[in-house]
C-alpha positions, 0 to 999 in steps of 0.5 A: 500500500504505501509503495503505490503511495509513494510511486504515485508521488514520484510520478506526480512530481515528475509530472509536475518537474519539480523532482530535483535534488532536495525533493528525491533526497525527501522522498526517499527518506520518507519512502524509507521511513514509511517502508520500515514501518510496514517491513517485518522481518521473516524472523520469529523468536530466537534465531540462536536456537536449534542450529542447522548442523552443517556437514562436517569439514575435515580437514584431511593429512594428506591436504585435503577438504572433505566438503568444498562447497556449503549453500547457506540462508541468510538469517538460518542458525548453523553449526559448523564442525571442522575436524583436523585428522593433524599432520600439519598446523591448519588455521581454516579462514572464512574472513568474508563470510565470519565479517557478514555474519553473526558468530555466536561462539566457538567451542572447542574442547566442550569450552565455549568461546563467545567472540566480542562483535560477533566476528572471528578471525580463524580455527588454528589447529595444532594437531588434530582436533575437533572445533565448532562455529555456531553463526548467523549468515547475515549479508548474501553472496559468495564466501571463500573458506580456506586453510591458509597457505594451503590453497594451492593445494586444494584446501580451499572451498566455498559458501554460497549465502543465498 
């Protein structure tokens, strides 16, 4: 309803060529204004509850991902495990996708991290080992995820955060 409000004042003032600057500038903080009123978010209750537990990644000795592509929903709950099988020090990164997403803790050793302004920076694995990054996509788009300076050799995949 108030989008064809407002179409019908843009079309108006177009009409009429009183559309310049200070009267666009207007309009579109009042179509923002009116639009956020009536603009619900699909989300109900808590959205940290109940993750979707993604397929586990492991991290293989001889350099390799057992996953290499993940496809994610903006505003979905997920738990991503990662296991390293040793062998090397892995650091797994996903700066992109931690950066546009929500990260409620990481737990490792059944001890729970709970990262400050949401974002981590990787999961450095000295020897094997298993990690979880419980997380809220937020923003869409591709997402690289990599062990670092391993990508060349095939430890490199990605999220699709559609």
């Amino acid at each position: 309803m108030h989008g064809v409000v407002i179409s019908a004042m843009i079309s108006s003032l177009i009409k009429w060529r009183v559309f310049d600057m200070k009267v666009s500038t207007a309009l579109f903080v009042c179509a923002a204004a009116l639009l956020g009123t009536v603009a619900n978010g699909n989300a109900e209750g808590n959205l940290a509850s109940k993750p979707e537990r993604l397929e586990p990644l492991v991290l293989g000795a001889d350099l390799s991902f057992s996953v290499k592509e993940y496809t994610l929903e903006t505003g979905k709950y997920y738990r991503w495990q990662i296991q390293s099988q040793g062998g090397e020090e892995f650091l797994v990164q996903a700066p992109e996708l931690f950066r546009n997403s929500w990260v409620n803790q990481v737990v490792i050793n059944d001890i729970e991290v709970k990262p400050v302004g949401g974002g981590i920076y990787g999961v450095e694995f000295d020897d094997e080992g298993t990690a979880d990054v419980w997380f809220v996509p937020i923003v869409p788009g591709d997402f690289e995820f990599y062990a670092s300076g391993f990508e060349e050799r095939g430890m490199l995949g990605k999220f699709i955060v559609r």
